[in-house]
N, C-alpha and C positions, 0 to 999 in steps of 0.2 A: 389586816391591811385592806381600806377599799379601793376598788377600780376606777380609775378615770380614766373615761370614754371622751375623745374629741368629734367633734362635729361641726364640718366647714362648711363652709356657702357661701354664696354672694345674698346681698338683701334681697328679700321677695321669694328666693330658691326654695321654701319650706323649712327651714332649722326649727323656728316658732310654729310652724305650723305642726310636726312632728311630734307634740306633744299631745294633740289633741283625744287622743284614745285615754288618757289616763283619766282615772274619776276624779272627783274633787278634791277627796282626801289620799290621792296615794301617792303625794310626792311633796318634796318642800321645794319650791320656785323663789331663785334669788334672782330678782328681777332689777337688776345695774340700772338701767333708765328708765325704771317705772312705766315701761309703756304700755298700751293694751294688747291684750291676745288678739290676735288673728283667729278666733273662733270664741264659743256663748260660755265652755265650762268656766268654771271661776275656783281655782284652787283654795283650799281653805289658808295651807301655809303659805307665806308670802312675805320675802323678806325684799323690802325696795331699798336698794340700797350700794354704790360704788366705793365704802367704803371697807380694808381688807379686813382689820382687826372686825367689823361686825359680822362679816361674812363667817369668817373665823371659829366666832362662837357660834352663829346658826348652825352652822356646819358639824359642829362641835353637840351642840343640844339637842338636835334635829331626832326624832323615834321614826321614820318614814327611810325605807330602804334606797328611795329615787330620791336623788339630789339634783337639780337643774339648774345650772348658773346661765343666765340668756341675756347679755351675749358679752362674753368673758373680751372680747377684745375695745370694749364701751370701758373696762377697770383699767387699760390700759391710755386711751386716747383720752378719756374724762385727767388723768392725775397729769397726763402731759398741758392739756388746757390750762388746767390751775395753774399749772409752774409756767407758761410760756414765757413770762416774762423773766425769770431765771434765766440767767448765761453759766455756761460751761455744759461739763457732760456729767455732773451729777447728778441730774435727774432722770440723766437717762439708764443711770445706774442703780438709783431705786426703781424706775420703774419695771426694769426684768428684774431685779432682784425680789419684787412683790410678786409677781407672776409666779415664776419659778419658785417660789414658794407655797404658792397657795395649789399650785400641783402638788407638789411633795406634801403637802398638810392632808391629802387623803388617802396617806400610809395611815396617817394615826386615827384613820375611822373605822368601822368594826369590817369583819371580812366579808360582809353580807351586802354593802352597801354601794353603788354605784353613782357615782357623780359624775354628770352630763357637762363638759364645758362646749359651749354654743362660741361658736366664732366666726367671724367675718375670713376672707377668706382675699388671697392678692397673687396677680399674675407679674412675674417678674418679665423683663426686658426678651428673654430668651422663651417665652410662653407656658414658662412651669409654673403651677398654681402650689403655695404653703399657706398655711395659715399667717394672717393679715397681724404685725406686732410693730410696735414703737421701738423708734433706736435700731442699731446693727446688735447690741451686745447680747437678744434672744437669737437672733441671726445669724453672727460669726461667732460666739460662745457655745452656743445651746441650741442643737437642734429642737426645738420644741415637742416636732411628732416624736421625737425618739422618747419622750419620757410616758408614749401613750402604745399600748398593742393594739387597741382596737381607731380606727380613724377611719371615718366616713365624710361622704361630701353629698350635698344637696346637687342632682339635677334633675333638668324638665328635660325631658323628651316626649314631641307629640300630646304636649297637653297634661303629661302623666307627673308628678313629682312623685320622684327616687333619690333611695340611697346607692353611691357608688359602693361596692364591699371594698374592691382592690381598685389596686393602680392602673392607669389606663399609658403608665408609662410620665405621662408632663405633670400627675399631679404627689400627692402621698400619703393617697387612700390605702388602707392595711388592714386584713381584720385576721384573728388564728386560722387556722388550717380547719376546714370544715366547719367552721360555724356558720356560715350559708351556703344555703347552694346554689349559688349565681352572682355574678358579678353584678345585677343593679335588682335591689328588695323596693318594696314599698317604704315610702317616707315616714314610716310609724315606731316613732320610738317605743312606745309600751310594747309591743312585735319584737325590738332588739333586744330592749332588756329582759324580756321572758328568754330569748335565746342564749342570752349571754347568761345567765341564772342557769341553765340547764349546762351548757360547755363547762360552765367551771365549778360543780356541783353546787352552787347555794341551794336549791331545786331539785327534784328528783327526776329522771327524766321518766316522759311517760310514751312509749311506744305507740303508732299506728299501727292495729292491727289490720290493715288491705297491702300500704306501699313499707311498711317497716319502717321507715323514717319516723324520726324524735317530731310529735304533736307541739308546735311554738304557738304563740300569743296572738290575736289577728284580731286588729279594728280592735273593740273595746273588749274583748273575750280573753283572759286566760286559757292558759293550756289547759290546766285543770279544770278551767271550766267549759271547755270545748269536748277535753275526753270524758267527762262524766255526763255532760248531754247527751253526747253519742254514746254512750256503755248504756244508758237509758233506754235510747232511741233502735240501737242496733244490734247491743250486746256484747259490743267491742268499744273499745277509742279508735275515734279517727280522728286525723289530722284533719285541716278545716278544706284543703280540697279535696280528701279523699271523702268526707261527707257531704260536697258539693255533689260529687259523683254518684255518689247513692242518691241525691234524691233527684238529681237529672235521670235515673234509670227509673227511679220509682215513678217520675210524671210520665216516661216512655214506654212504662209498662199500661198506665194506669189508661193511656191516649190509644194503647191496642189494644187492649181489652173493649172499650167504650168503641173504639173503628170497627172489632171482629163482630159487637153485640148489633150494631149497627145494619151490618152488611148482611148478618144474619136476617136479621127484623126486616131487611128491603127484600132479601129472595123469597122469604116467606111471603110477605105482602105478593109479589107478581106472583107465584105458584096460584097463590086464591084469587089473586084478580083473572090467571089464565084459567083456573077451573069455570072460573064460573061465566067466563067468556062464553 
């Protein structure tokens, strides 16, 4: 059975941009409105397309453990366009009925696999933020986050773009119990999913040995290949701050060393300048 992971935001928030740590080949990207990435890598797999049945089968054929659908609430507002001129409320009954389906179609993909649905994101009358859907019948039927554990939300603060982990109370941000440690991570999805891979063992976890804490994914780096640098470099794994920390000690050693050699070299020099005074 794979996991589906939701991911909200308002446009521009970073949901696209989130992907950028991934390489070219390590994800298949079902890209609904064909638009261009917000950054240069250029994934190999690529399915452009708001249609469900093709989704269906990519989704289905796909050998890449990262699934990204960007931006799953485009499969909803595109099929409502087409029918506008339809009257009644049965299209607004296929159109959750497509949705809520294509959630539930990633039971039947292997257990290893993770699908990303990217979504727009909407503040109700009362200030509470859910995921952005057509019709009331996702709305008064179907909680939508409820068919998801993990749910994250794009924000800026001060310049920075982040993931919300939890709830901030108005919106319905969620993620399991210790899978982060802090309420806002970096905006880097390849960082989530190496997390999410180690919480629910697809992964093995691999220890830091300085702070003891599980070694995760950072910027373009696997865990695995963060701890096998450092097992290299130090003789241990480290997590990617706790070998930030090493080598901020090693430049602080390296600048006293070079200060003591220094100040050595300067008393020496006066001693012979006062001899021979």
């Amino acid at each position: 059975m794979g996991l589906p992971v939701l991911i909200l935001g308002y446009s521009g928030s970073g949901k696209s941009a989130s992907m950028r740590n991934f390489g070219e080949d390590e994800i298949t990207l079902i890209n609904v409105n064909g638009k261009q990435l917000p950054f240069r890598t250029q994934f190999r797999t690529v399915l452009c397309s708001d249609q469900y049945p093709e989704i269906d089968r990519c989704m289905k054929q796909q050998t890449h453990k990262v699934i990204v659908i960007d931006d799953t609430q485009y499969l909803m507002a595109n099929e409502f366009m087409r029918r506008a001129k339809e009257t009644g409320f049965q299209k607004f009954t296929d159109i959750g009925k497509n949705f809520w389906e294509l959630v539930r179609s990633v039971q039947d993909l292997p257990p290893d696999v993770i699908v990303y649905f990217l979504n727009h994101i909407d503040t109700d009358e009362d200030g509470r933020q859910k995921i952005k859907t057509i019709g009331k019948l996702l709305d008064e039927k179907i909680t939508v986050e409820g068919m998801f554990t993990t749910v994250l939300k794009t924000v800026v603060v001060d310049g920075r773009y982040l993931f919300a982990t939890q709830t901030d109370g108005r919106d319905s941000c969620k993620s399991p119990i210790g899978l982060f440690q802090s309420m806002y991570i970096d905006n880097d999805l390849k960082a989530v999913d190496g997390a999410l891979r180690v919480y629910y063992g697809m992964e093995p976890e691999i220890i830091c040995g300085d702070c003891g804490r599980p070694v995760q994914a950072f910027r373009d780096k696997t865990a695995s290949q963060i701890a096998e640098g450092t097992s290299r470099t130090y003789g241990i794994p480290l997590c990617w701050g706790c070998a930030c920390k090493r080598v901020k000690q090693r430049k602080e050693g390296a600048n006293a060393g070079t200060q003591a050699v220094s100040d050595g070299a300067g008393t020496a020099g006066q001693q012979v300048m006062a001899h021979g005074a």
